[in-house]
N, C-alpha and C positions, 0 to 999 in steps of 0.2 A: 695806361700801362701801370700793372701793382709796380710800389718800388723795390727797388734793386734788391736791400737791406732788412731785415725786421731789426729798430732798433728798442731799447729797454724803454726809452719813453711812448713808444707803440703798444709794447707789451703794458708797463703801468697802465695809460689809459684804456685797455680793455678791463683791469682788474679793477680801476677807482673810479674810473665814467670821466677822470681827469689828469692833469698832469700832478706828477710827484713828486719827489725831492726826499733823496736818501740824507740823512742829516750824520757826519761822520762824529762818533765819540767814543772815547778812550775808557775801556774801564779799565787799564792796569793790569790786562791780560798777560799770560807768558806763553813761553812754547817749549816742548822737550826736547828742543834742536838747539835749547840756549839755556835752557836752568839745569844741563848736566844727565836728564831723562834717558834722551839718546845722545847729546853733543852740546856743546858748548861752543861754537862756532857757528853754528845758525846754516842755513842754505849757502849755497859758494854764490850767489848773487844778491841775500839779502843787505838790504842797508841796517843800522844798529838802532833805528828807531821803528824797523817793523811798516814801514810806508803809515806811518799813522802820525796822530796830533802830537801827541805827548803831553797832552793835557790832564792826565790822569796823574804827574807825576809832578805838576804844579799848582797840584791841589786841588784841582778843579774835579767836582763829583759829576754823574751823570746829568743829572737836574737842571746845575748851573753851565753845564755846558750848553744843553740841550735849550734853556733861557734862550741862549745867544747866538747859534750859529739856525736855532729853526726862527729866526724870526724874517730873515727874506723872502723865505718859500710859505710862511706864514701871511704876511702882506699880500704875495701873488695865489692866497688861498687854495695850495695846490696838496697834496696828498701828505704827509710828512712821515715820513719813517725813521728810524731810528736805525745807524748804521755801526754795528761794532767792527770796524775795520784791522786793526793794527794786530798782527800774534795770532796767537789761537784761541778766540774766546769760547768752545766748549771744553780744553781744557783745565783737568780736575778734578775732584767730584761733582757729582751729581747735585749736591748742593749750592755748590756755588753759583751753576747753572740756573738752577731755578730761583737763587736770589737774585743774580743777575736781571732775569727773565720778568720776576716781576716786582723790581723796581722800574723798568721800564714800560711797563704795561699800565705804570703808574703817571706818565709823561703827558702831561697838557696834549691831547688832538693829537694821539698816537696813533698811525692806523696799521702798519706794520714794520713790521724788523727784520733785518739783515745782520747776519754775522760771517764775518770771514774764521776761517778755522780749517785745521786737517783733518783727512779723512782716519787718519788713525787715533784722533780723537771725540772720535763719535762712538755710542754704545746705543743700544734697545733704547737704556734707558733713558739718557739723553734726548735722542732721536722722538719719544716720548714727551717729554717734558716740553721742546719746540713745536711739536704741533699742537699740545693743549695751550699752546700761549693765546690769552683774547684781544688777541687782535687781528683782522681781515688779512694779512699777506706776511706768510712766515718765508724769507729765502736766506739757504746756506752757498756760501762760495764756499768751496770745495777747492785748495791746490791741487792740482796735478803735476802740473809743467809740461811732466814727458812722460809715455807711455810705453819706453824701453827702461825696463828694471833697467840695466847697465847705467844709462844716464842718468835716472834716479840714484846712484850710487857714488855715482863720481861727481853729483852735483852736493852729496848728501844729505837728500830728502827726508831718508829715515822713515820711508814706506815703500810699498811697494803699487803699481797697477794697479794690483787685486784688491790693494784695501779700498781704492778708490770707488773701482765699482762697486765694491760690496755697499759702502758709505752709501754712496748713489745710488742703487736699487732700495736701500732698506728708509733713505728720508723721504724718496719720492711715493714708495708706497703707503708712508705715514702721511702724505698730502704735503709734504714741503715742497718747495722750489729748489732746485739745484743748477750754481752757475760752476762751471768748470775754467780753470784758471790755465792758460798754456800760453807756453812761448815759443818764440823761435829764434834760433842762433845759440841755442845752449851749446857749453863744451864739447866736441864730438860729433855733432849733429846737423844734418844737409837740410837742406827743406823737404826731400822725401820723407826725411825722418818726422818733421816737422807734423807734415801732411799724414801720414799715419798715427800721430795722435790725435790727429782732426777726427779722420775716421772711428778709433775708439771710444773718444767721447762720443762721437755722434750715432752711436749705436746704442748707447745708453740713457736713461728716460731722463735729461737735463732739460732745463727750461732755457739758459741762457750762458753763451759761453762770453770771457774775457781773452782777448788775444795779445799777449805783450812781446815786445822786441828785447832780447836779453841786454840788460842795461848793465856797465863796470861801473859804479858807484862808490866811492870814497869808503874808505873803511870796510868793504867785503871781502872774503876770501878769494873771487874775481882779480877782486884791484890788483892781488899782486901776483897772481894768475898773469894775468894781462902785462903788468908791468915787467916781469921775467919772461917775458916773449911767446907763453905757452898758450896764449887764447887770443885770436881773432875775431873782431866782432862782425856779425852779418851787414852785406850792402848795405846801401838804403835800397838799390834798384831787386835786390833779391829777396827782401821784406816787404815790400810794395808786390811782388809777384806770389811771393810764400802767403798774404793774408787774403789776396784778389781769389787763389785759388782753397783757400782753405772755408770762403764764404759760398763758393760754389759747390761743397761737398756737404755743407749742415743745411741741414730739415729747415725744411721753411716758416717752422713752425718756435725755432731757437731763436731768442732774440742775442742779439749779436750786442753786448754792451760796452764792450771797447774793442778798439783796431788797434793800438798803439801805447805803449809806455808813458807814463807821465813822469820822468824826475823830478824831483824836487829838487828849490834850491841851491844852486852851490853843492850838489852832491853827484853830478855825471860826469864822469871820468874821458867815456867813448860810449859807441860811437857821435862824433860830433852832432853828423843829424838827428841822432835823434832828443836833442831839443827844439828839434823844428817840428812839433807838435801839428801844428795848424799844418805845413805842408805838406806832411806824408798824409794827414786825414785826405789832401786833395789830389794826391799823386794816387789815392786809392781811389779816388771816385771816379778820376777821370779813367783809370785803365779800367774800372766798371763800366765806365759810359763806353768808353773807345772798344772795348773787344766784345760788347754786350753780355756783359757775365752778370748772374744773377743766381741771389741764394738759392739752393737747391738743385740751383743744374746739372749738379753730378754726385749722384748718389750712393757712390762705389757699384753702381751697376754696369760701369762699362756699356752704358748703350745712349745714344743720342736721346736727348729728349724734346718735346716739342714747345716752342716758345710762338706767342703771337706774332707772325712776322717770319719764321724761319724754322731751320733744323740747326739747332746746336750742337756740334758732336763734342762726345766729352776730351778734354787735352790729356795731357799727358800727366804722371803722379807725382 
């Protein structure tokens, strides 16, 4: 029986012939949702450090980071890539970009790169500049969140849908990888809602999607959302149900690279479960195993599909 899942370290090892290891480093990026471009307030769930190191900001260059955090996946001789995770690292000019680009092409047993970044900070020539980069596996994460402009507005994204697709048709046809970013339990939003941005991503030429559970984090515009009584956070029993059926609707062909939020330290507010990390990964497996749900089964075609074993009919939206 194929499994359930395709997950990133599947996909890695078909691109390096082994397992990988994204290595996370801070170049000091910003984002127009914080240096005043569009906002100075950031997204209404971001935390004030960008989910990233902050190692850029205690001096530590790419080089010497790169020294230290690749030396485990170094030991276990496994693929190593270079992960700009924190902000928007193709925000900018086009310069900066490509200094970026290759000083790390410049990195001991580099074989590819990842950068997290928004789609309204991508251009031709950007998009350009990432796929001349030499090295074997270029992949952009791409936020989304939500695929209703409305929520994108009240969450204050400061893009819309459209740019995202656009983002994503124009890197994937320059040969990059594209991981889409969504959550569920934002402001406003059901798991229908939820599940209809599964579907827009998954119409579009992504390689690999991230799915997180909307986290109130200490210091966000959330926290005090949350705190003045105007936002509730999703179950855990309706998050568990919201990503079991959102893996049933993406292409068997998407690797699935997270299920579930990771907080960081001393910075989750609510909902409580979700720093049971390890359990909801198992409270998804098991309603995988238990209701026999498996990526692809439902393809927005409304029609049953055939599984070895049975007829699956598709549930509900």
């Amino acid at each position: 029986m194929p499994p359930r899942v395709r997950t990133l370290s599947q996909a890695f090892r078909a691109i390096f012939g082994r397992r990988a290891k994204k290595i996370p480093l801070d170049a000091g990026s910003s984002c127009p949702n914080r240096d005043g471009a569009l906002s100075q307030n950031g997204c209404l769930f971001c935390n004030a450090a960008g989910s990233g190191t902050g190692l850029h900001l205690k001096g530590f260059g790419l080089r010497a980071q790169w020294a230290v955090l690749s030396q485990p996946a170094r030991r276990r001789n496994e693929a190593l890539l270079a992960y700009l995770q924190s902000f928007s690292n193709t925000y900018g000019p086009p310069e900066r970009l490509a200094a970026l680009l290759a000083e790390m092409a410049q990195l001991p047993d580099i074989e590819g790169i990842c950068l997290g970044t928004r789609p309204d900070c991508l251009n031709n020539k950007k998009i350009k500049l990432l796929a001349a980069a030499p090295v074997a596996h270029v992949r952009l994460e791409l936020g989304l969140q939500s695929a209703n402009d409305a929520t994108l507005t009240r969450i204050n994204r400061g893009h819309t849908a459209a740019d995202f697709a656009r983002a994503t048709i124009d890197a994937a046809a320059a040969g990059l990888s594209v991981t889409a970013h969504v959550m569920a339990g934002l402001p406003g939003e059901s798991v229908a809602d939820f599940l209809a941005t599964v579907d827009f991503v998954a119409a579009l030429p992504i390689a690999g999607v991230k799915l997180h559970n909307t986290l109130v984090v200490a210091g966000s515009p959330l926290a005090a959302l949350y705190a003045a009584g105007g936002y509730v956070p999703m179950a855990r029993e309706d998050y568990v149900t919201a990503v079991c059926r959102a893996i049933a609707r993406l292409p068997v062909q998407v690797a699935i690279e997270r299920q579930n939020a990771d907080p960081a330290p001393g910075e989750l507010l609510a909902p409580a479960w979700a720093a049971d990390k390890q359990g909801i990964l198992r409270d998804i497996a098991e309603r995988l195993e238990r209701e026999d749900i498996w990526q692809g089964m439902e393809r927005k075609t409304g029609k049953c599909l055939r599984r070895p074993g049975g007829i699956i009919p598709p549930g509900p939206p």
